[in-house]
Every structure is written in C-alpha cells, then in structure tokens.
C-alpha distance (Angstrom), angle and dihedral (degrees) to the residues before:
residue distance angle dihedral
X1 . . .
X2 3.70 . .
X3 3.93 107.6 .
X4 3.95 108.5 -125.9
X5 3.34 121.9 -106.8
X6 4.03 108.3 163.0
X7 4.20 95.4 110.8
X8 3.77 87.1 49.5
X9 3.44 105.2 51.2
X10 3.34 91.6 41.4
X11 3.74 92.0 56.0
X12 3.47 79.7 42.2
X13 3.81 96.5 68.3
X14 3.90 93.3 35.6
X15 3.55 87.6 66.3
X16 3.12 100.7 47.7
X17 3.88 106.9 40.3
X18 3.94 98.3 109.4
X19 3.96 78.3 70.6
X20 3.68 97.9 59.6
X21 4.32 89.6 32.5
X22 3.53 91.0 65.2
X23 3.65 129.8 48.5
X24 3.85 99.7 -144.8
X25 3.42 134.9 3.7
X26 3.89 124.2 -100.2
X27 4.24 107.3 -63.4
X28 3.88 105.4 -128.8
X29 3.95 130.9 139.3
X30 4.07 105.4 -106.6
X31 4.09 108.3 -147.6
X32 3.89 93.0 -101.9
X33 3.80 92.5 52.8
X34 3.55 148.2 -87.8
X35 4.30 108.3 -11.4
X36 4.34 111.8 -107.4
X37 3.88 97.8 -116.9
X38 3.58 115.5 -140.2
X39 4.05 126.8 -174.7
X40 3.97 130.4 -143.2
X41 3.51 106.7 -159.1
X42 3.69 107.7 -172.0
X43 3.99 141.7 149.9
X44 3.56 97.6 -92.6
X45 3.77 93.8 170.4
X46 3.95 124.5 5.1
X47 3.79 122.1 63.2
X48 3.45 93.5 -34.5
X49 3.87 93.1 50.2
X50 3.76 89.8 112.5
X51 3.74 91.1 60.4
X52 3.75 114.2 35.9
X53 4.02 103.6 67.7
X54 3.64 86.9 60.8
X55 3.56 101.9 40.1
X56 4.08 94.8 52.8
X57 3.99 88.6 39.1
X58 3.95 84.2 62.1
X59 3.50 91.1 56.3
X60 3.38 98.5 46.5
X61 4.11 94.6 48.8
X62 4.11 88.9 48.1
X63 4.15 85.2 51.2
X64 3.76 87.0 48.8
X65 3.89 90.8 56.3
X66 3.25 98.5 45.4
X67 3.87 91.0 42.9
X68 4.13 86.2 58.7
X69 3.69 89.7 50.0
X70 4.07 86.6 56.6
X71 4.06 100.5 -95.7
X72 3.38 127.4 -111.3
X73 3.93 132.2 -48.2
X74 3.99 86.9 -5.1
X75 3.67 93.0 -58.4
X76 3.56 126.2 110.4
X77 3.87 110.9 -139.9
X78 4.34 127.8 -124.3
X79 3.49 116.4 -148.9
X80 3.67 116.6 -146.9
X81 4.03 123.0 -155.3
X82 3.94 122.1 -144.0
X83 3.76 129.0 169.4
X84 3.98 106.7 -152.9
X85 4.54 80.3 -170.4
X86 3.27 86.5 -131.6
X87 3.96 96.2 -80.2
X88 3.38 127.4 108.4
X89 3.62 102.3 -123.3
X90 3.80 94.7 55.8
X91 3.60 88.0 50.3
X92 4.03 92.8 66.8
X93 3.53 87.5 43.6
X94 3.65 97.0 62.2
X95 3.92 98.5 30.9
X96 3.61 81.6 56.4
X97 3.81 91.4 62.3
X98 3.65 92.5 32.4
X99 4.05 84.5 59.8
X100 3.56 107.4 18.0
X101 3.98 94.2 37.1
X102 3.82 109.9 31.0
X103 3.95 98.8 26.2
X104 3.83 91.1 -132.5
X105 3.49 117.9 -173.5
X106 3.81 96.7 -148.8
X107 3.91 135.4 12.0
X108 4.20 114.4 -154.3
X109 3.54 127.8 -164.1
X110 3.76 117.0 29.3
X111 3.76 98.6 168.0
X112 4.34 107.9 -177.9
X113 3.93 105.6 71.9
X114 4.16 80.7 -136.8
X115 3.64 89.9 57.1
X116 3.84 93.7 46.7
X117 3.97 90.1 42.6
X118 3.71 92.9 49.3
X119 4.20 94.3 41.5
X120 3.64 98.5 40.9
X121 4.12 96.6 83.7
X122 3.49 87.8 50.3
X123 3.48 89.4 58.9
X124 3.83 99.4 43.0
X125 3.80 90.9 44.4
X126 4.11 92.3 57.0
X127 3.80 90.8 31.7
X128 3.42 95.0 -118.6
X129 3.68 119.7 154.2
X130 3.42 121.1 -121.4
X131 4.11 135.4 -174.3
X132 3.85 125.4 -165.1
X133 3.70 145.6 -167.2
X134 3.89 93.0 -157.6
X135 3.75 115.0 123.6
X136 4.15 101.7 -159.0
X137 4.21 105.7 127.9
X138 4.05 79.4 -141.3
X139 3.52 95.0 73.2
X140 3.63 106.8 62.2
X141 3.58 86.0 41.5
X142 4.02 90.2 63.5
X143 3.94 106.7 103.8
X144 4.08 91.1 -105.5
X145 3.45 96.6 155.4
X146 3.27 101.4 -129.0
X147 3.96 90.1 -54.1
X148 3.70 88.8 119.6
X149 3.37 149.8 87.1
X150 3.88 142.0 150.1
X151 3.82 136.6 -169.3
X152 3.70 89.6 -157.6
X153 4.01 123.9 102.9
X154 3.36 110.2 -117.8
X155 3.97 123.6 -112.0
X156 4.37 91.7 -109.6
X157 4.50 80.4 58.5
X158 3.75 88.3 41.5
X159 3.65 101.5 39.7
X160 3.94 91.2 51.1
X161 4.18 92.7 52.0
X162 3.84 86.5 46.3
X163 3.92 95.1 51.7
X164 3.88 88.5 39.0
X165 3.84 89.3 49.1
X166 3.62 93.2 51.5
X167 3.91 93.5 47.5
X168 3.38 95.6 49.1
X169 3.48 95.6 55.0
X170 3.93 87.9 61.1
X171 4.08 94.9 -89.5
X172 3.74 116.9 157.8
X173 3.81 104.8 159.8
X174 3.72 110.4 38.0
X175 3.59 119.2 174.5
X176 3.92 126.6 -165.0
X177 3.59 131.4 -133.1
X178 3.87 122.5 -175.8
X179 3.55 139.6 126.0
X180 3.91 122.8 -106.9
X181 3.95 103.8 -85.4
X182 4.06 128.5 138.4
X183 4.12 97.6 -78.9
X184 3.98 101.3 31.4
X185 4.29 92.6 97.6
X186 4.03 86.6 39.7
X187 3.83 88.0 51.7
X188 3.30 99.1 43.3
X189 3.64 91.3 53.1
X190 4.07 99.2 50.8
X191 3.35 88.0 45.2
X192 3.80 95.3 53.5
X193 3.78 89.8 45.0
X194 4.08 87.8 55.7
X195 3.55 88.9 52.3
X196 3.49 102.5 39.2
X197 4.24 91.8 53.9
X198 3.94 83.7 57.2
X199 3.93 91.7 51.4
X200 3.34 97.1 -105.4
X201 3.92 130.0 126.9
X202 4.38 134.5 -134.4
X203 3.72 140.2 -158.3
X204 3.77 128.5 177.8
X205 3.63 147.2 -157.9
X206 3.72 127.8 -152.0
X207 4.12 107.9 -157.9
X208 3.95 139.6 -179.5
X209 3.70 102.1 -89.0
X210 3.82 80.7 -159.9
X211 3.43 100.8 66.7
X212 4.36 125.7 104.2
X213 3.61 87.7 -137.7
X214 3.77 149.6 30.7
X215 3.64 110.0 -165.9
X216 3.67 100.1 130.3
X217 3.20 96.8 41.9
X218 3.73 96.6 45.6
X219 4.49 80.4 48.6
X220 3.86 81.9 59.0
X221 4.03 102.2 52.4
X222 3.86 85.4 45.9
X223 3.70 91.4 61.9
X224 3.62 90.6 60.1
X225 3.63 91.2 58.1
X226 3.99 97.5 -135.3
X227 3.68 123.5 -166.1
X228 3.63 87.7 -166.2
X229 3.39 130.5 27.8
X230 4.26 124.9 -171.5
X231 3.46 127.3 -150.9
X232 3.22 118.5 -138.9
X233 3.92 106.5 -177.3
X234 3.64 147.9 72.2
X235 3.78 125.0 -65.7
X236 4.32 92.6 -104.1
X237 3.98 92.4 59.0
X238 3.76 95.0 29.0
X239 3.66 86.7 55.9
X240 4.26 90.9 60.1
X241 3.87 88.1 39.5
X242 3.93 95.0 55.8
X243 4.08 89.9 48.4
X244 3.60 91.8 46.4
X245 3.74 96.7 47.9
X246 4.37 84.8 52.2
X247 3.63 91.5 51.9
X248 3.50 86.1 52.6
X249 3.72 91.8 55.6
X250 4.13 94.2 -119.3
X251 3.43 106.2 170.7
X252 3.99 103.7 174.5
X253 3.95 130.9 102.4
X254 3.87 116.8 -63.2
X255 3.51 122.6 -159.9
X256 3.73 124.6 170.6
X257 4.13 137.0 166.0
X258 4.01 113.9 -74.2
X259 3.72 91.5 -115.9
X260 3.69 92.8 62.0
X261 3.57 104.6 44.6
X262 3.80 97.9 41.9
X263 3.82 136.8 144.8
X264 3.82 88.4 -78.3
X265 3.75 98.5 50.6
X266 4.04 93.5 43.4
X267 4.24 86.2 46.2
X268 4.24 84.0 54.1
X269 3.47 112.3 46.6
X270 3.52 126.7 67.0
X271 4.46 107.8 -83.9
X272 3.52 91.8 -115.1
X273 4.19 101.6 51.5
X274 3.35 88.0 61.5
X275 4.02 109.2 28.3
X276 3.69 111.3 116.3
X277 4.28 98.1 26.6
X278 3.65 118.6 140.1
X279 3.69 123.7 -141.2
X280 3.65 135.9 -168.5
X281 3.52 140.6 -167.4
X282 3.83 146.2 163.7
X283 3.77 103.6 -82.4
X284 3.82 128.0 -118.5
X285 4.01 117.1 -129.2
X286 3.79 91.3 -106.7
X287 3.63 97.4 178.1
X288 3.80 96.3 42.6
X289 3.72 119.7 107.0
X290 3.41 92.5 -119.6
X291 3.32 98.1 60.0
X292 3.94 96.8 55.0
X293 3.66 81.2 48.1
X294 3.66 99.6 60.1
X295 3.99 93.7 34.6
X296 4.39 80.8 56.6
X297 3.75 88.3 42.8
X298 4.09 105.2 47.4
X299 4.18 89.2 24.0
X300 3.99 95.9 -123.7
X301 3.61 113.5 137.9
X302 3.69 91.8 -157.1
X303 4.01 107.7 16.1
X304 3.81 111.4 -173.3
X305 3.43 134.9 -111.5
X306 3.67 100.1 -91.8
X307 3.74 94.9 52.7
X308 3.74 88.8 43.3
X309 3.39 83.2 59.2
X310 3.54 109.8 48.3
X311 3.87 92.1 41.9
X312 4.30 86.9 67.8
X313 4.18 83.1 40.2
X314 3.65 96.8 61.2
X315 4.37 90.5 35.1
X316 4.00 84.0 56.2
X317 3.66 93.1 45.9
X318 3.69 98.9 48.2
X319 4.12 94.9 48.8
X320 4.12 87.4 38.9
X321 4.00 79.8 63.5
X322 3.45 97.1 44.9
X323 3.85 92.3 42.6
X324 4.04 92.0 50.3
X325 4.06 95.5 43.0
X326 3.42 91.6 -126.5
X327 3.34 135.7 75.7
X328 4.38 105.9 -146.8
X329 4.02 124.4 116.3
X330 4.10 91.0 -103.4
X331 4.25 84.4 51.2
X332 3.60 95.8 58.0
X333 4.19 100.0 36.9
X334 3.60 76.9 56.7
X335 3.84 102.7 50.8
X336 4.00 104.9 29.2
X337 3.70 94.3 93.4
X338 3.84 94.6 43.6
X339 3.67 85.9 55.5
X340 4.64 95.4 38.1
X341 3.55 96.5 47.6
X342 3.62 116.5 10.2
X343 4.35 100.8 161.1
X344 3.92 89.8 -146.4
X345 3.93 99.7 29.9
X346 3.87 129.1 109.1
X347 3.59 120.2 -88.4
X348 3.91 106.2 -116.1
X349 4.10 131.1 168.5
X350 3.86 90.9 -167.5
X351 3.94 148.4 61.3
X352 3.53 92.5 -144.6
X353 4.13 100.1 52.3
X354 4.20 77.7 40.3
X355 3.57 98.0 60.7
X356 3.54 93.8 51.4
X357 4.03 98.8 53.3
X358 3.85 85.7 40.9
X359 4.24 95.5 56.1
X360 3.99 82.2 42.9
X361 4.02 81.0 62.2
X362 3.80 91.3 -118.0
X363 4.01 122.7 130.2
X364 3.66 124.7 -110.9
X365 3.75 126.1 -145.7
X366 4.03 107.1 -160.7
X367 4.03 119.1 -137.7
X368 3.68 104.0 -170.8
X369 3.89 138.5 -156.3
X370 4.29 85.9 -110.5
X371 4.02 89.8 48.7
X372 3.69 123.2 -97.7
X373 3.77 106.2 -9.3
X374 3.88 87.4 -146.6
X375 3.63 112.1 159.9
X376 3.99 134.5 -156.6
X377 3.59 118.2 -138.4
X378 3.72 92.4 -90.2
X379 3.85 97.1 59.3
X380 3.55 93.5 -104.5
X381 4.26 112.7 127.9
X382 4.12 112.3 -114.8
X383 3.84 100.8 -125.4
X384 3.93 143.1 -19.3
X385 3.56 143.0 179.4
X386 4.20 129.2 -117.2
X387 3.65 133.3 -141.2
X388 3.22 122.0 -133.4
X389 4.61 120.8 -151.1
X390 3.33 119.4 165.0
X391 4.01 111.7 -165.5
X392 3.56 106.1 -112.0
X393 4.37 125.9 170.2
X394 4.03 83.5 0.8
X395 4.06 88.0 -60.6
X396 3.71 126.2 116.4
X397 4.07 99.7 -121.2
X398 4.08 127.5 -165.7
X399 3.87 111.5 -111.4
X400 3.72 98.0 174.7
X401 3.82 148.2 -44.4
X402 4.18 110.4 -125.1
C-alpha cells in the first residue's frame, strides 16, 4: 500500500510558503558575483494545482544545499517561482518574465503538455534551457535545438503500457475518454495498437473538458459496450466523467492516468464511484539513493513523480553548469548528457557530491530519483518503469512496479 504522506507534505508546504509568497528572492550582489537565476515554472493553481507547490519547493530546497556548500562556479544561485495556472496563455506570460525579466538561464518543471508546447519557442528563441515533465510525443519533436529535455515518458511508451494493461486484464472493447490536449490522438493510438495485438478492438471520444455534465457523451461510450474504459484527462473533468459513468450503471474496468485519479479525487467523490479504478504512472526509482535523499531532504515519505522528477532536473542542471564553465542556456544543452550518462563517469545521486568530482576534473554519471535520466538525442528519456494502484476500500493500493 501507498505509504502516507498527507502531514508531511503539508508541513512540507508550510515551510516553505515564503518561496511561493514571493516571486524572487531578495536582489543583492553575493561576494563571488552576480547569483545564476534559475526559474520553476509550475501549475501552482489549475489542474495541476495539486502538484506544482511541491515540485518548485524541491527545487528551491536542492538550490539551498548546494547554496550552503558555496554554489556553483563561485556564484550562489536564486531561484525564481512562476505559476503558468495550468493554461497555456499564462504560461507565456510568466516565461516571458522568467526570460525577458529575470534573465534565467533555465526554467524546470512545465507540467501541461499545452503549456510546454506553447513555452518551448520562447525558450529556444532566447536560448534558455528548459526541462519538462510533460508526456505529449509532439514536444520533443518541436525543433528545440537541443534546448530541451524531459524526464517524462512519452505518450507512444505510455499509451502502449496502458493498452497492454488493459488487455492483460482480459479487456477486449476499450473505449477512450479524454479531452482534446497535445497527446490525446498519440494515446489513443498506442493504446489501440496494445489492444489490437491482443485481439481486442477501441473507440474513442474527444469531449469539452469544460462542460458541468457529460451525459451524452457518457450515452455514446455506452453504445460501444466497453469493458474498459481509460481516462484520459485531468482529475476536475475526470471527476464528472467517473460519476456520470456510475449513474449510468457502468460496471467494467476503469483505468485512468495517476494525476487524475489521485488522493484528492478518491477523498471527493463518493467511495463507491471510484472503488475498483486503476491508475498508472511513470515510476519513481524507489530504491535508489537518490530518492531516499530527496524524500529526507523535502520531508515527503512518498513524493510523486513530478517532484521526483524535477529534483534530478535541477541536480543535472546545476553539475551541467559546472561541467561546461559557464552557466548560460547554450552551456548546459551542451553539457547535460556529459553529466546523465557519461559511460566512464562516477555514479552520483547529487549536485553537491557532483560538483566536487567535476572541479577535481573527473566525470560524473548521474543516477536520479526517476531512474537513469538518460536521454536520446531528441530530449526524450531512454526507458522507465510504471506503478501500478488500483483504488481499493477508498485507498489508493500498490499493484506492481514494472
């Protein structure tokens, strides 16, 4: 079963709320020089509300350590905090100050595939680096230069486990829900491939995730008579579709991303609208030593993927820095794979244990929190395992790790 972590998290964010009140830290001239400015830009509120806090406090307690270990190429570094709402247009708004404003070098953690889509040519354009957690296969396919990379598996790897999931649980007529967003005809596709191989058949439905209610469109997935449906949205339309789909008396396997049917969904809805739903997810390293360092360092006892991931972005950005010498966008696109997957380099978990081997002249092979954080030429990361809950007595419950 999924360890707890509410009280932490939440303790979590208490602590760290002058981070997310302010906007930047306090502009001063540290002894060494002029601070390296980094920005989080994460969904703060909006769909991805329950993630974002977290995610930017993790990059602002890694700065912190390496700060008190004296920073990077004599320079302390400033984090500064941006919520892009989870909507595209307030995205540009505040990647435009992040770039235009602050003069970051780098901005972690877009989370929405629209907002990365939508930010990424800002990024390119100003040569600023930027790392994601979006999954859309369009993104990496954007001509970024180089200026990208993300930690997330893309939606052709996640559409494949979530047709193969549903066929090997004895699906033969799945049926896809999901709002129109940057990976929904990519998923659909994998996932109808999966099911297909295992002699199965799909059908899909694209719907307003603005809408109060979903009755016709819930009429029309009945039709097809699914015995497994996938959901391919976030947890405030998800939540509608999985009340509608009771009412209509659906009784078949549901199976829908982790970050829609999360603790705060399954605490909301009535225990039986949701009781039996499968989720999946791109799985954290648990038994990695940088994972138990960043669930010591943040105090989660089971951090989710998203932070997971941006703690091993803003590791591999700080020792890309220090292995380039320099500290710009175009220095770190063209360090962050000497410092992720360097054949003959040290294995480290950590910026601050990195820095050291890398002013001693010696290469550093990063082994992250997510797993590997090997990246293909495109950006995209090589391989990575799911987890597997399944809600079960109103509880999110481990399945499996594979």
């Amino acid at each position: 079963m999924m360890k707890n972590h509410t009280l932490n998290r939440r303790h979590f964010l208490g602590a760290s709320s002058l981070l997310l009140g302010s906007t930047a830290l306090p502009s001063f001239v540290w002894a060494q020089g002029e601070p390296i400015k980094i920005g989080t830009l994460t969904p703060l509120t909006g769909s991805g509300g329950p993630y974002g806090p977290v995610m930017a406090n993790t990059v602002k307690a890694v700065v912190d350590e390496v700060n008190a270990a004296g920073g990077v190429l004599g320079r302390k570094i400033e984090v500064i905090s941006e919520d892009d709402q989870t909507n595209p247009e307030a995205g540009v708004r505040a990647a435009r100050k992040l770039i235009d404003v602050d003069a970051v070098s780098a901005i972690v953690g877009t989370w929405a595939s629209s907002v990365t889509t939508a930010v990424a040519p800002l990024c390119w354009e100003s040569k600023t680096f930027l790392a994601t957690v979006s999954g859309a296969d369009s993104i990496t396919e954007l001509p970024h230069q180089g200026y990208l990379v993300r930690t997330q598996p893309n939606t052709t790897l996640q559409g494949r486990k979530f047709g193969e999931f549903a066929a090997a649980e004895g699906a033969k007529r799945v049926f896809f829900v999901s709002p129109q967003t940057p990976y929904a005809e990519s998923q659909f596709q994998n996932i109808t491939k999966a099911v297909e191989a295992a002699g199965g058949e799909t059908s899909s439905l694209i719907y307003d995730d603005k809408k109060p209610s979903y009755r016709s469109e819930v009429d029309e997935v009945m039709r097809f008579e699914p015995d497994a449906i996938i959901f391919g949205g976030y947890t405030p339309d998800t939540t509608v579709m999985l009340k509608e789909l009771y009412r209509a008396g659906y009784q078949g396997k549901k199976i829908a991303f982790a970050y829609a049917v999360n603790e705060k969904l399954v605490d909301s809805v009535p225990a039986e609208v949701v009781e039996g739903c499968y989720t999946i997810a791109p799985s954290s390293n648990e038994s990695s030593t940088a994972y138990q360092r960043l669930v010591k360092l943040i105090g989660v006892d089971s951090p989710d993927p998203y932070t997971v991931q941006v703690y091993d972005q803003i590791n591999l950005i700080i020792m890309a820095m220090a292995a380039a010498g320099d500290s710009s966008g175009t220095a770190i696109k063209d360090a962050i794979r000497k410092v992720s997957q360097a054949a003959d380099g040290t294995k480290v978990d950590n910026a601050v244990d990195g820095l050291k081997l890398i002013a001693e002249g010696k290469p550093v092979n990063y082994e992250g929190a997510s797993g590997p954080c090997d990246f293909t030429d495109k950006g995209d990361i090589s391989d990575s395992s799911f987890r597997y809950e399944q809600v079960r007595d109103g509880k999110l419950t481990l399945i499996k790790i594979a």
